[in-house]
mmCIF file as Biopython writes it, N, C-alpha, C and O atoms, coordinates in Angstrom:
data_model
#
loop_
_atom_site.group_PDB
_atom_site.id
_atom_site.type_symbol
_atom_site.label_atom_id
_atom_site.label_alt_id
_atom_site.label_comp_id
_atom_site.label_asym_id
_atom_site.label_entity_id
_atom_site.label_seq_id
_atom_site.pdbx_PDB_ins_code
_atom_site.Cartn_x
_atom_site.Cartn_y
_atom_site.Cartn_z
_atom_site.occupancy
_atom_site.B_iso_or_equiv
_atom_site.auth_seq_id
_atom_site.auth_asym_id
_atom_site.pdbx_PDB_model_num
ATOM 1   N N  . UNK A ? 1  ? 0.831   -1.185 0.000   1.0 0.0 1  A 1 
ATOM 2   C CA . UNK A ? 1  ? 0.000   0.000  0.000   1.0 0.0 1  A 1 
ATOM 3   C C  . UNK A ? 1  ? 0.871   1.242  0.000   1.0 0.0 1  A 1 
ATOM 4   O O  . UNK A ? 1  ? 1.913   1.276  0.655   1.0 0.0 1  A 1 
ATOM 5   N N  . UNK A ? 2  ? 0.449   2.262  -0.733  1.0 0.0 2  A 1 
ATOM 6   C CA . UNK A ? 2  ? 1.367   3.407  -0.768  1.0 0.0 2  A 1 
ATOM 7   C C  . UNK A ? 2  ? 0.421   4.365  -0.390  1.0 0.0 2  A 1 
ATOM 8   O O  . UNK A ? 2  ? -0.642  4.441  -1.005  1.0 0.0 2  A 1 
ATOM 9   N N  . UNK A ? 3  ? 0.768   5.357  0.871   1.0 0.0 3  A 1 
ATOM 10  C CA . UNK A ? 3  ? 0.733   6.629  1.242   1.0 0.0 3  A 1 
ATOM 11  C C  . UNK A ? 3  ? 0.324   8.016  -0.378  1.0 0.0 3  A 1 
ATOM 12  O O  . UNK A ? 3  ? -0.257  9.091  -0.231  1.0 0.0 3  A 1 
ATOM 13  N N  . UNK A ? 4  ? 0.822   7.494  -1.604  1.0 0.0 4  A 1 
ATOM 14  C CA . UNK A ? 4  ? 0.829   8.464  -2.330  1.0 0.0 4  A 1 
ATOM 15  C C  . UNK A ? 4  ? -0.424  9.057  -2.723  1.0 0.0 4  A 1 
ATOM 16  O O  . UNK A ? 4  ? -1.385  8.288  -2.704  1.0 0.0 4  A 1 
ATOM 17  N N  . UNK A ? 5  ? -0.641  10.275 -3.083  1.0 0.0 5  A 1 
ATOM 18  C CA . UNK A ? 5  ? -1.973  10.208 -3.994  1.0 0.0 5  A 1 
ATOM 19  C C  . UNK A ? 5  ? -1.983  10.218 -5.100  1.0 0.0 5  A 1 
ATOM 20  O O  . UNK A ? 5  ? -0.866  10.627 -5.416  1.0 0.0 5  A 1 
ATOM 21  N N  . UNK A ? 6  ? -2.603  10.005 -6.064  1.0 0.0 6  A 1 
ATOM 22  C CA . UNK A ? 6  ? -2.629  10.470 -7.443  1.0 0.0 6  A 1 
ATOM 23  C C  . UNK A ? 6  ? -2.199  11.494 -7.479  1.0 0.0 6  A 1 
ATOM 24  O O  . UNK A ? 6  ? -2.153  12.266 -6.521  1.0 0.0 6  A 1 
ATOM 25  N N  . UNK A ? 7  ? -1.757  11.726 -8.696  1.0 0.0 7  A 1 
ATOM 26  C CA . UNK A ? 7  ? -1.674  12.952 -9.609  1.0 0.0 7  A 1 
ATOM 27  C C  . UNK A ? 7  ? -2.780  13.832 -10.634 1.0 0.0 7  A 1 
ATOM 28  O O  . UNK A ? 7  ? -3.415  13.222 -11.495 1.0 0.0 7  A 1 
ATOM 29  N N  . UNK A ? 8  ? -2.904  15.032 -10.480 1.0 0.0 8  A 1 
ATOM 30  C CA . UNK A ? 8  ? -3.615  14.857 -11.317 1.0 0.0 8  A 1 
ATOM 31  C C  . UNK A ? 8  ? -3.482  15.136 -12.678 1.0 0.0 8  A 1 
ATOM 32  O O  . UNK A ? 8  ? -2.413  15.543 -13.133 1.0 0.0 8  A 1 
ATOM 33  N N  . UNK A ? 9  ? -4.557  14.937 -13.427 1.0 0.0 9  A 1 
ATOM 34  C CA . UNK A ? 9  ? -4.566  15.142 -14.985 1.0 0.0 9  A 1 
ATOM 35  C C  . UNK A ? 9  ? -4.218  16.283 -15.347 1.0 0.0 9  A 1 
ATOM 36  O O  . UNK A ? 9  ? -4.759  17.209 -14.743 1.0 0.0 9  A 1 
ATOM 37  N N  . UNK A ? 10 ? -2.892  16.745 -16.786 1.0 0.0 10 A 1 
ATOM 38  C CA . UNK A ? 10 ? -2.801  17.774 -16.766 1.0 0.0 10 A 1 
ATOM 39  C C  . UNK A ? 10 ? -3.113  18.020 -18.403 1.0 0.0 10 A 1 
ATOM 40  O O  . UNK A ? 10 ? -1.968  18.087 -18.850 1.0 0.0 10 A 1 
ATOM 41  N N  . UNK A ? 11 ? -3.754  18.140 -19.205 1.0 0.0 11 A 1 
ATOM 42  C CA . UNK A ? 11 ? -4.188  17.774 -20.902 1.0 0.0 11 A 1 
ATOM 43  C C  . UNK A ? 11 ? -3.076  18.627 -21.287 1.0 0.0 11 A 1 
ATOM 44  O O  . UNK A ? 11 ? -2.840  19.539 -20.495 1.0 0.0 11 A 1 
ATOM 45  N N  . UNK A ? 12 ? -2.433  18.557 -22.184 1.0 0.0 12 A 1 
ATOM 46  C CA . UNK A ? 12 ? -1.282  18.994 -23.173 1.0 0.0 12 A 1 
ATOM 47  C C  . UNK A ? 12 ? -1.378  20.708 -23.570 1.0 0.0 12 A 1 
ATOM 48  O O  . UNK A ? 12 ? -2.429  21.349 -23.534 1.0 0.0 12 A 1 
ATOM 49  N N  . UNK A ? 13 ? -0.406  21.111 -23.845 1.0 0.0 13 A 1 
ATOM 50  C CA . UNK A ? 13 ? -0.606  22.602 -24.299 1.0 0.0 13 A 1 
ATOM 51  C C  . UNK A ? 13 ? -0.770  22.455 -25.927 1.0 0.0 13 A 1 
ATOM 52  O O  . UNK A ? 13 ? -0.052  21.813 -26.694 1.0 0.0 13 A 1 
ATOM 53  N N  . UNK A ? 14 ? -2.201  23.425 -26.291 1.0 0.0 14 A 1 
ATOM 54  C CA . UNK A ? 14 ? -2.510  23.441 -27.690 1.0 0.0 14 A 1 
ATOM 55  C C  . UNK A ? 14 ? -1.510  24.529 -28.107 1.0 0.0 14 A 1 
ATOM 56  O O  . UNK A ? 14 ? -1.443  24.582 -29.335 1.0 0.0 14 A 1 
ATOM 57  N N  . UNK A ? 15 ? -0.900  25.205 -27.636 1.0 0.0 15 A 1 
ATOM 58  C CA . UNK A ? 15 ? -0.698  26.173 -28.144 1.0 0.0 15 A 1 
ATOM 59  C C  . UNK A ? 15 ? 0.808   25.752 -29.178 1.0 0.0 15 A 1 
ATOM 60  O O  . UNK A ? 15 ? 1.059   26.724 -29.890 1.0 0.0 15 A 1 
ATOM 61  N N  . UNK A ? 16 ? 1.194   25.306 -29.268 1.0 0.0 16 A 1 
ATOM 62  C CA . UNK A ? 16 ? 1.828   24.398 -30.713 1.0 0.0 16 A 1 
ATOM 63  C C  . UNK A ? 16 ? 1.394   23.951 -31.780 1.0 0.0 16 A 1 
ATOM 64  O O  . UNK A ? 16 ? 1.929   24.020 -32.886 1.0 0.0 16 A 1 
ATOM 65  N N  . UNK A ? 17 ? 0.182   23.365 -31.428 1.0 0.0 17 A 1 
ATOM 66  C CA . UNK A ? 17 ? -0.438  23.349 -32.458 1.0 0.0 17 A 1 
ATOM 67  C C  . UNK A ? 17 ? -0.510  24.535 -33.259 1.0 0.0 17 A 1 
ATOM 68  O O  . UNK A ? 17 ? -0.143  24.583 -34.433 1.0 0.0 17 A 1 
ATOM 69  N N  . UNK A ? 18 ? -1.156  25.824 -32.379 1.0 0.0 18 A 1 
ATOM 70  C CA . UNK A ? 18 ? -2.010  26.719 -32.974 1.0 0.0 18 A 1 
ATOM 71  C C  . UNK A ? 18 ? -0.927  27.430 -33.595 1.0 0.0 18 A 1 
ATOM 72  O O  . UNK A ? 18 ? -1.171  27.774 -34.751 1.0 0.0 18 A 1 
ATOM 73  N N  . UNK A ? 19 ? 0.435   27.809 -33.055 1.0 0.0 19 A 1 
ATOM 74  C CA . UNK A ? 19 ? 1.032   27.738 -34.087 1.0 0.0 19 A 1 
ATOM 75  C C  . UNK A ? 19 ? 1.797   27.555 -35.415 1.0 0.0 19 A 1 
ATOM 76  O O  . UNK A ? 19 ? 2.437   28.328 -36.127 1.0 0.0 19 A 1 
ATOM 77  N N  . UNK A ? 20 ? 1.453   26.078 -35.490 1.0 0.0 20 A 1 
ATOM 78  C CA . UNK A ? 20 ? 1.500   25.610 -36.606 1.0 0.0 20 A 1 
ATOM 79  C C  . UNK A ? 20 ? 0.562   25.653 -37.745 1.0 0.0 20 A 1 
ATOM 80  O O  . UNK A ? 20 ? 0.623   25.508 -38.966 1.0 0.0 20 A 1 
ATOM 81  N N  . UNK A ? 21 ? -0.470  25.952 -36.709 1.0 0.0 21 A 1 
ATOM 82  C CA . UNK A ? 21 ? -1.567  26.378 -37.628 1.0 0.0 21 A 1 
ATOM 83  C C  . UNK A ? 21 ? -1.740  27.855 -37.964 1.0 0.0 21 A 1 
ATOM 84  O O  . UNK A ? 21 ? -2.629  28.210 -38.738 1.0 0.0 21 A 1 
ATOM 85  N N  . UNK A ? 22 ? -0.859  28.765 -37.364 1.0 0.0 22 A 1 
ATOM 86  C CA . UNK A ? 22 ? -0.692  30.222 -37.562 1.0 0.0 22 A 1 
ATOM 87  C C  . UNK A ? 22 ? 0.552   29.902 -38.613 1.0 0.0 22 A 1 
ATOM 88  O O  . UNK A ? 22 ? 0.373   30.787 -39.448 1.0 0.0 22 A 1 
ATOM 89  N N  . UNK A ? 23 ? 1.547   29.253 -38.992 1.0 0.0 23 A 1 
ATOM 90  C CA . UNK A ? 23 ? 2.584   28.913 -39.650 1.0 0.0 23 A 1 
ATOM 91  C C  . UNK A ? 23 ? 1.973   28.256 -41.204 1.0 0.0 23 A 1 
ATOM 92  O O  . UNK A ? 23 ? 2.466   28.405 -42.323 1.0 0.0 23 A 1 
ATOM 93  N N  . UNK A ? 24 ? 1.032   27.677 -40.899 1.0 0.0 24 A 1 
ATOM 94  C CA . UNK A ? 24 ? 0.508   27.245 -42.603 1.0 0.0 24 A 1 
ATOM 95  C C  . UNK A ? 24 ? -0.044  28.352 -43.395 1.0 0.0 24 A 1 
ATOM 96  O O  . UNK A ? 24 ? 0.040   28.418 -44.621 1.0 0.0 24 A 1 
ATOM 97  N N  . UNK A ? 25 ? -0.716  29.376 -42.498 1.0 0.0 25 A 1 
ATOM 98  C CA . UNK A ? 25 ? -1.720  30.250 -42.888 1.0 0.0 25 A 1 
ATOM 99  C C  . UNK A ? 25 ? -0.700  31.077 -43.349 1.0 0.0 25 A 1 
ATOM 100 O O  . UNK A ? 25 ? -0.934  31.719 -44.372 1.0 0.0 25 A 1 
ATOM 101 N N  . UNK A ? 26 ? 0.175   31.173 -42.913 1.0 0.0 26 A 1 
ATOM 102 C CA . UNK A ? 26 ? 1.211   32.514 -43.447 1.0 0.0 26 A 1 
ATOM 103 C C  . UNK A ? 26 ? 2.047   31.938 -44.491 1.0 0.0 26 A 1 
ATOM 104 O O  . UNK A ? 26 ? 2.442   32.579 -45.465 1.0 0.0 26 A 1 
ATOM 105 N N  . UNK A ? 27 ? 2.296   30.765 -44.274 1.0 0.0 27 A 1 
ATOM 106 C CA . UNK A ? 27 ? 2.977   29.938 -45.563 1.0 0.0 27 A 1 
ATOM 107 C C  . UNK A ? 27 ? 1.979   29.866 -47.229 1.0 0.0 27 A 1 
ATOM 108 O O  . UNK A ? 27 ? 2.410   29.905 -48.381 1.0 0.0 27 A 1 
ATOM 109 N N  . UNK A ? 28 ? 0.657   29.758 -46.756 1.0 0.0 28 A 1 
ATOM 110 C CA . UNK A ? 28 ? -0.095  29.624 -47.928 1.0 0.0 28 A 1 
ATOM 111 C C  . UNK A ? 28 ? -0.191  30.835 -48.236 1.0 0.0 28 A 1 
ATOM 112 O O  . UNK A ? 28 ? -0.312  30.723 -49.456 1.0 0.0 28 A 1 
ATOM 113 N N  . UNK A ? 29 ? -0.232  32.115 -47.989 1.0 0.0 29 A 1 
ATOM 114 C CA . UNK A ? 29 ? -0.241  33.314 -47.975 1.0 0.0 29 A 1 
ATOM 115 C C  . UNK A ? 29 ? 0.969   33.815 -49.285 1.0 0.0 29 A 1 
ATOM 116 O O  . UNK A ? 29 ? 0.868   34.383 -50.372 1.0 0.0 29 A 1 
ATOM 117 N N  . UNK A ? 30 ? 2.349   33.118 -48.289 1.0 0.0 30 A 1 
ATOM 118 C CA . UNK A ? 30 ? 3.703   33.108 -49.377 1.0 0.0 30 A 1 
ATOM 119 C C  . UNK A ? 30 ? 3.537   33.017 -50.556 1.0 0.0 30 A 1 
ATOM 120 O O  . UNK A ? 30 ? 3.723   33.816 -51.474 1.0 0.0 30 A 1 
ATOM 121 N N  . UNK A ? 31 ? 2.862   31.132 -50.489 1.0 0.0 31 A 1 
ATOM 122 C CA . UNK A ? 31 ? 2.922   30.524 -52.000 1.0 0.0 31 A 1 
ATOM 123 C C  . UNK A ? 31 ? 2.199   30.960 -52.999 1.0 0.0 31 A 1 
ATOM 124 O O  . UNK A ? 31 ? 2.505   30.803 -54.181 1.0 0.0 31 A 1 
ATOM 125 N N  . UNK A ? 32 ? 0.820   31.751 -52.438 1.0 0.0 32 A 1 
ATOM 126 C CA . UNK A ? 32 ? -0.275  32.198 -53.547 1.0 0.0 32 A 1 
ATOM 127 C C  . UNK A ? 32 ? 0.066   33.008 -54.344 1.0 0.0 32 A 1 
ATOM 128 O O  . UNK A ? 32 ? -0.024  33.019 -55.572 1.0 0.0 32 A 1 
ATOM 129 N N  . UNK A ? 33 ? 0.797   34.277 -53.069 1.0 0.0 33 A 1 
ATOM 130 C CA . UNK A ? 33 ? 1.388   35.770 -53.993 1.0 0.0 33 A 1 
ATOM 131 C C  . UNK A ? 33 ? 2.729   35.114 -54.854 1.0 0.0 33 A 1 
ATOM 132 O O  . UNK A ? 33 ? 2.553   35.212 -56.069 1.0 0.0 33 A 1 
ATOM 133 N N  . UNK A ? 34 ? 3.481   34.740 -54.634 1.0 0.0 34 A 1 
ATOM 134 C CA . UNK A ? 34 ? 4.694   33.735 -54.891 1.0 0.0 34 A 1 
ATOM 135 C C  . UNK A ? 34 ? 4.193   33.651 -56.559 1.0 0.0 34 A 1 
ATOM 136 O O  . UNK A ? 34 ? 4.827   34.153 -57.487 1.0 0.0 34 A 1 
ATOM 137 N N  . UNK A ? 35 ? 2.536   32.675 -56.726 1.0 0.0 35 A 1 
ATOM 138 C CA . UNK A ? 35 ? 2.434   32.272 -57.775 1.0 0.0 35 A 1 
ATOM 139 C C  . UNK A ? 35 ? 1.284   32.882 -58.591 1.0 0.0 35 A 1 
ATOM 140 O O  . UNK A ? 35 ? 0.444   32.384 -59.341 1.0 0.0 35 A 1 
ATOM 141 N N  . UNK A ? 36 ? 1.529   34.069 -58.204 1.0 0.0 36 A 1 
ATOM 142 C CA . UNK A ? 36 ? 0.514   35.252 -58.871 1.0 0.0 36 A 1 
ATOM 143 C C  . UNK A ? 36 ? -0.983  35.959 -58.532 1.0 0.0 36 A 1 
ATOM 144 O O  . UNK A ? 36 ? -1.515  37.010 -58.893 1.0 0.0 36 A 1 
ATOM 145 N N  . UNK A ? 37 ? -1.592  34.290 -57.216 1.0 0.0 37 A 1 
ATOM 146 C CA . UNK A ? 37 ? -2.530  35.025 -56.868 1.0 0.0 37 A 1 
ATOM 147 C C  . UNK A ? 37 ? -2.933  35.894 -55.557 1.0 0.0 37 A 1 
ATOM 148 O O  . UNK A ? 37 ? -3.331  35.437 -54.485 1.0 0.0 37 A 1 
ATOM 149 N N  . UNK A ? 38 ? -2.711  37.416 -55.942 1.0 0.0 38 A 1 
ATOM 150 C CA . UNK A ? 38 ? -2.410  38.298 -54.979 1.0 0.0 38 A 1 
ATOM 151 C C  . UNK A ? 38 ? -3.934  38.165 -54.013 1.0 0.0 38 A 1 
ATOM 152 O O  . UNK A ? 38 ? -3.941  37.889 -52.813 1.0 0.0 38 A 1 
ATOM 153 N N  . UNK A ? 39 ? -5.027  38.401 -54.754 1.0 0.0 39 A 1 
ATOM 154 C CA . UNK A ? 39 ? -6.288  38.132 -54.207 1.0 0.0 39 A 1 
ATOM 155 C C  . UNK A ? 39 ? -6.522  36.993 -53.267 1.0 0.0 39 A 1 
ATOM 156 O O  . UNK A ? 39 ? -7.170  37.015 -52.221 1.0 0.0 39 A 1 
ATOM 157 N N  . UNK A ? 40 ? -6.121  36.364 -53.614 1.0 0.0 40 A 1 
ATOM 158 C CA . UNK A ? 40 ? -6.667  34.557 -52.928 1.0 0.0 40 A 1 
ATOM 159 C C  . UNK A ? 40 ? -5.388  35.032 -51.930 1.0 0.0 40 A 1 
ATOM 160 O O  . UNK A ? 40 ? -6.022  35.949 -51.408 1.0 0.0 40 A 1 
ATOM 161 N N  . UNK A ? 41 ? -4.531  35.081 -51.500 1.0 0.0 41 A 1 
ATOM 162 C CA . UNK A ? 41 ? -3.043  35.377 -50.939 1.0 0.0 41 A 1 
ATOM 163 C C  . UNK A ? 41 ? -3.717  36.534 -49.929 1.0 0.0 41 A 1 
ATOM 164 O O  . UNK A ? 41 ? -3.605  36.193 -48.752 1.0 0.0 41 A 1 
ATOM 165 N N  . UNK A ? 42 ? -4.417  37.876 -50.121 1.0 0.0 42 A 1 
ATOM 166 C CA . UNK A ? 42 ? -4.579  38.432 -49.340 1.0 0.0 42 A 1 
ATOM 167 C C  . UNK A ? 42 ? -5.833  37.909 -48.680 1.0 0.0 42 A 1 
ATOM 168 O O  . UNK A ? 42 ? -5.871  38.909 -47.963 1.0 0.0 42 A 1 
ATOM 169 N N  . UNK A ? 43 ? -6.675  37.367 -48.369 1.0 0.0 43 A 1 
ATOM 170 C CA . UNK A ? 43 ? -7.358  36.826 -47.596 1.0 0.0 43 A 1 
ATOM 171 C C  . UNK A ? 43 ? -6.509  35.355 -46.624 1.0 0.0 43 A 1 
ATOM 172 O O  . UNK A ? 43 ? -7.131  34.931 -45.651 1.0 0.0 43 A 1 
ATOM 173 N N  . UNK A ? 44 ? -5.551  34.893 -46.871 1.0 0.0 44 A 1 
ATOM 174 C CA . UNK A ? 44 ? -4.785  34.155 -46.055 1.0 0.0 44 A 1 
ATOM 175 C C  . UNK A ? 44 ? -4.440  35.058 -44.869 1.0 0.0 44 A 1 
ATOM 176 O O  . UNK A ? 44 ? -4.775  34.934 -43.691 1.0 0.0 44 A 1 
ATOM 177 N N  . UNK A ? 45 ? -3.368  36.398 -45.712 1.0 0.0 45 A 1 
ATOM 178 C CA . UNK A ? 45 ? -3.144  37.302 -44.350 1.0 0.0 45 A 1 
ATOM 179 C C  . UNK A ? 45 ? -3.672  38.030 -43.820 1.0 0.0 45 A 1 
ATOM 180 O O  . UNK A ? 45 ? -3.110  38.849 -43.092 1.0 0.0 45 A 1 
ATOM 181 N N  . UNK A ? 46 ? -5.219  37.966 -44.047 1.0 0.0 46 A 1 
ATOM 182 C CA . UNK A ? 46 ? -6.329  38.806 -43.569 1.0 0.0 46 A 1 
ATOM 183 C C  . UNK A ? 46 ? -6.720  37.965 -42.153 1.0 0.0 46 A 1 
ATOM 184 O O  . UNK A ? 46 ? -7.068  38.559 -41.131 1.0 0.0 46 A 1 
ATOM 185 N N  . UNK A ? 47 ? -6.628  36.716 -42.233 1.0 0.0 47 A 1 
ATOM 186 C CA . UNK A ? 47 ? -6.406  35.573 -41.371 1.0 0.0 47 A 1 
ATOM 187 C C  . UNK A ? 47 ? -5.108  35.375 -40.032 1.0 0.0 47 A 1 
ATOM 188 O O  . UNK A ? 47 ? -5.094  35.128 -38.826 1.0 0.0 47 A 1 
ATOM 189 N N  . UNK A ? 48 ? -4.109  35.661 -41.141 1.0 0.0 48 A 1 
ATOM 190 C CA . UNK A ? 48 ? -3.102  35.868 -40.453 1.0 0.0 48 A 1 
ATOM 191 C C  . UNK A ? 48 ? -3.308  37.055 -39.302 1.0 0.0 48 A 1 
ATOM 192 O O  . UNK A ? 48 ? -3.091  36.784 -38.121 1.0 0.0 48 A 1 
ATOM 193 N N  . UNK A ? 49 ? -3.672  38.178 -39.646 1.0 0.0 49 A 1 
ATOM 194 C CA . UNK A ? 49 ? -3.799  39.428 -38.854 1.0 0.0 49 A 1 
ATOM 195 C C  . UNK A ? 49 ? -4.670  39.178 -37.939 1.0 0.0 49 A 1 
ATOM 196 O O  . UNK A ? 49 ? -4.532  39.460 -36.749 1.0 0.0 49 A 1 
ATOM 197 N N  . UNK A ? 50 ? -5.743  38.563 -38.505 1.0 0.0 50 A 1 
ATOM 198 C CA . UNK A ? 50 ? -7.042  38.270 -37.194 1.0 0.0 50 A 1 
ATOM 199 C C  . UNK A ? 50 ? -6.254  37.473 -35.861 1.0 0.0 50 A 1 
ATOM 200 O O  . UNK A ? 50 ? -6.344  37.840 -34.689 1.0 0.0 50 A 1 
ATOM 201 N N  . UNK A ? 51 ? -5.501  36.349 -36.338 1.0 0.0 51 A 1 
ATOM 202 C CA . UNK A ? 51 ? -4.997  35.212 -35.189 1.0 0.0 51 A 1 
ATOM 203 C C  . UNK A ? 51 ? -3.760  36.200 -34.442 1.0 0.0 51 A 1 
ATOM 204 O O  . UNK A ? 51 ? -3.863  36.228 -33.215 1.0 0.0 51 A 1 
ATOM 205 N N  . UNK A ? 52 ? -2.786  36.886 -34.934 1.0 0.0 52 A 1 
ATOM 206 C CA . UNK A ? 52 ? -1.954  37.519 -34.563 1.0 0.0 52 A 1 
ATOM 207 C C  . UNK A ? 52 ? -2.029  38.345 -33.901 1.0 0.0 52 A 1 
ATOM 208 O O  . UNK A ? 52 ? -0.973  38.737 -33.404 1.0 0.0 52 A 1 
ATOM 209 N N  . UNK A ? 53 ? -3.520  39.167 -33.480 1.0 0.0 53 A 1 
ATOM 210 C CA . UNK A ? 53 ? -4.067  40.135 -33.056 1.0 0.0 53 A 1 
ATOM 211 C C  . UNK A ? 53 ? -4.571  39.766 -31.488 1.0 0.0 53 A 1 
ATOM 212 O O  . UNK A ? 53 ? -5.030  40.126 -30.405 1.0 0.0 53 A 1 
ATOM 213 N N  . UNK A ? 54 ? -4.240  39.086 -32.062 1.0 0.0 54 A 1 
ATOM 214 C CA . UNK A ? 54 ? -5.133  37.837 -30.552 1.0 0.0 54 A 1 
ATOM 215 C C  . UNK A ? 54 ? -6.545  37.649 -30.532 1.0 0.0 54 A 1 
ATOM 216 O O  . UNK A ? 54 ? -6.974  38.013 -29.438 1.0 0.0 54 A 1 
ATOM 217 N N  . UNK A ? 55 ? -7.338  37.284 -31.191 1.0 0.0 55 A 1 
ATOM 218 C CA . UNK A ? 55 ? -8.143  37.089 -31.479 1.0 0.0 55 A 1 
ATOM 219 C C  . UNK A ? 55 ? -8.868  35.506 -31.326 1.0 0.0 55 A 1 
ATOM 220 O O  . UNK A ? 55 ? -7.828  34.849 -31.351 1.0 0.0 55 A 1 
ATOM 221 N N  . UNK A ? 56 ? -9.413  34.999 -31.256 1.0 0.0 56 A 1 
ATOM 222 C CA . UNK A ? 56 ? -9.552  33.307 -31.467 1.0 0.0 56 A 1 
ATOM 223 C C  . UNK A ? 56 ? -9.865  32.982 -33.306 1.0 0.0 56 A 1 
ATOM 224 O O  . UNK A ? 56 ? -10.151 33.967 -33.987 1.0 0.0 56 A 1 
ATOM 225 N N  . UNK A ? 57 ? -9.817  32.114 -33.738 1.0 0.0 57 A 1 
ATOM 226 C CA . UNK A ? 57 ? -10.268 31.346 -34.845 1.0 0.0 57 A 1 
ATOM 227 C C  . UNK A ? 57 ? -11.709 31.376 -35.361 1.0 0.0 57 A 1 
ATOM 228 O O  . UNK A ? 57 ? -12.435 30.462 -34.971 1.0 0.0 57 A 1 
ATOM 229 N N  . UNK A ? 58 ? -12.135 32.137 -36.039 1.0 0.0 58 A 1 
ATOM 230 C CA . UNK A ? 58 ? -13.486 32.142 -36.667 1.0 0.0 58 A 1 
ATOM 231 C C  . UNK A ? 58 ? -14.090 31.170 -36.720 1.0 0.0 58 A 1 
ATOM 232 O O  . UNK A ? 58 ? -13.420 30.377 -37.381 1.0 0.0 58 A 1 
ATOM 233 N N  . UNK A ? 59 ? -15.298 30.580 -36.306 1.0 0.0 59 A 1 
ATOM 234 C CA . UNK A ? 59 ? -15.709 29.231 -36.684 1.0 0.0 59 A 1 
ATOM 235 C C  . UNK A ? 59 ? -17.045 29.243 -36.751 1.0 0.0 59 A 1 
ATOM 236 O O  . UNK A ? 59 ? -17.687 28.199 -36.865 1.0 0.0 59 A 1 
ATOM 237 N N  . UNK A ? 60 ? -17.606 30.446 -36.685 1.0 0.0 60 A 1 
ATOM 238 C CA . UNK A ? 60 ? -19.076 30.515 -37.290 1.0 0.0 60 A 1 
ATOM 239 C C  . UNK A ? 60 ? -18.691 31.430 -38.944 1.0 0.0 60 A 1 
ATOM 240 O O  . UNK A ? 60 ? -17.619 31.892 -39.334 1.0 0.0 60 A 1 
ATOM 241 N N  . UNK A ? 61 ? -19.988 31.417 -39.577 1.0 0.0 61 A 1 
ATOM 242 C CA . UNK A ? 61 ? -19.500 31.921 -40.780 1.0 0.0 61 A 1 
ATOM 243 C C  . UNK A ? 61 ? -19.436 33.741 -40.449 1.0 0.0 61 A 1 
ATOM 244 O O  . UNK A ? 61 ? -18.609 34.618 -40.697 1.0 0.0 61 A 1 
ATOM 245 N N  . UNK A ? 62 ? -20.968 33.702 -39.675 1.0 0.0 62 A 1 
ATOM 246 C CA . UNK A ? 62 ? -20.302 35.595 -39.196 1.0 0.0 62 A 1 
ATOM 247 C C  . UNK A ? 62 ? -19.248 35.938 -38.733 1.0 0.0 62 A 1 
ATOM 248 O O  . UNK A ? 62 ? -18.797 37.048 -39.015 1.0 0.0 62 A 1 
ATOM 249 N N  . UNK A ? 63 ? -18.469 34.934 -37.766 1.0 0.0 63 A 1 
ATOM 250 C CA . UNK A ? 63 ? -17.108 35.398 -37.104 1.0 0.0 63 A 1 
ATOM 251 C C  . UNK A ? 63 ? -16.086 35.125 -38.737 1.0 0.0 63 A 1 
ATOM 252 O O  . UNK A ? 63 ? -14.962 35.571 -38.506 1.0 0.0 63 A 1 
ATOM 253 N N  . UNK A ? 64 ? -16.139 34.703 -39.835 1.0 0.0 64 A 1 
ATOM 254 C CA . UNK A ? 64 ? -15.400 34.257 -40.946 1.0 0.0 64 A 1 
ATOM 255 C C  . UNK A ? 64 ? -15.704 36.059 -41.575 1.0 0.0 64 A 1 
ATOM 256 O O  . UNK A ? 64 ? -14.876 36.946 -41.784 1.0 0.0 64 A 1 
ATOM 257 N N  . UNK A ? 65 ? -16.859 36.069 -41.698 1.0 0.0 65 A 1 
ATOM 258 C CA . UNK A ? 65 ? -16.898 37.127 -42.442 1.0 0.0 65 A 1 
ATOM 259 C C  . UNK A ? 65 ? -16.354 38.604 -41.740 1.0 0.0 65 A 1 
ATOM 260 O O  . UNK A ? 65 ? -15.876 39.458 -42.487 1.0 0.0 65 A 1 
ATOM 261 N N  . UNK A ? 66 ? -16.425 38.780 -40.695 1.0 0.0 66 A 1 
ATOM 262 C CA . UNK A ? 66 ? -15.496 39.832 -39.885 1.0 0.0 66 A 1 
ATOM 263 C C  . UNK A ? 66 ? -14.186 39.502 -40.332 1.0 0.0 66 A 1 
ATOM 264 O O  . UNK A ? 66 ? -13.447 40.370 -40.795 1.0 0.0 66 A 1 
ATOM 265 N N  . UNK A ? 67 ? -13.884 38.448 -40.240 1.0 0.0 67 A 1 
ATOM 266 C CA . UNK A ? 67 ? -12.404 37.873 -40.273 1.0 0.0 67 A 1 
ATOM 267 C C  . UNK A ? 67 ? -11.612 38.705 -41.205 1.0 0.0 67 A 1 
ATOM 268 O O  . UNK A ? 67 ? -10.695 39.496 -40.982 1.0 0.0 67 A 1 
ATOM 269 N N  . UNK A ? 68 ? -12.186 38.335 -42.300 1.0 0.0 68 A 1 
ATOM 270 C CA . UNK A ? 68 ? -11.914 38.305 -43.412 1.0 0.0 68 A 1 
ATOM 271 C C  . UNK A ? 68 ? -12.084 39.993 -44.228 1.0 0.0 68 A 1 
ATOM 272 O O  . UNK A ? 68 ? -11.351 40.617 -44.996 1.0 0.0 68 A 1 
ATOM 273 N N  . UNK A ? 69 ? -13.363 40.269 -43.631 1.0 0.0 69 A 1 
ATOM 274 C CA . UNK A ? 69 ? -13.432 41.719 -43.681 1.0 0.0 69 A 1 
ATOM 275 C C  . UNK A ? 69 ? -14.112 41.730 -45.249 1.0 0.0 69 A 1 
ATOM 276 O O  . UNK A ? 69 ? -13.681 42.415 -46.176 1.0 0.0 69 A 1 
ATOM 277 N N  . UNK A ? 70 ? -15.138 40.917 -45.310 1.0 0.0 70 A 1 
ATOM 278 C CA . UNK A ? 70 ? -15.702 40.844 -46.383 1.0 0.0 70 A 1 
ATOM 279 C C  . UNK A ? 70 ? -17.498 41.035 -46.201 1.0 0.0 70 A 1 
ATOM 280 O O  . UNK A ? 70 ? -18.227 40.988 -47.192 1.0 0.0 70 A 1 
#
C-alpha cells in the first residue's frame, strides 16, 4: 500500500499546435502571392492578422466574415 496520492490530470498545451496552424496560414499566404494570386493570398493574411491580433479562430460563418473583412 502506498501513502501516495494520485496525480492529477494535466491535458497537453494546444498552443503548438495553434502555431503551426498560424505557420501554414502565413505559408499559404507566401505561395499564392509567390504564384501570382495576390487576391486569394490576401485573404490568407487577412487571417493571419485576425490570429496575430489575438483574437480566437473564426468558426461561425459571421465570425469568418469579420475575419476576413468581407
Amino acid at each position: 500500500m502506498s501513502n501516495q496520492r494520485k496525480g492529477k490530470y494535466q491535458s497537453k498545451d494546444t498552443s503548438h499546435n495553434d502555431m503551426k496552424f498560424f505557420k501554414c496560414l502565413k505559408m499559404a499566404g507566401t505561395v499564392l502571392k509567390g504564384a501570382g494570386h495576390e487576391d486569394e493570398a490576401f485573404y490568407f493574411e487577412q487571417l493571419v492578422d485576425h490570429l496575430s491580433s489575438g483574437k480566437h479562430l473564426p468558426l461561425t460563418e459571421e465570425e469568418m466574415t469579420r475575419a476576413l473583412g468581407v
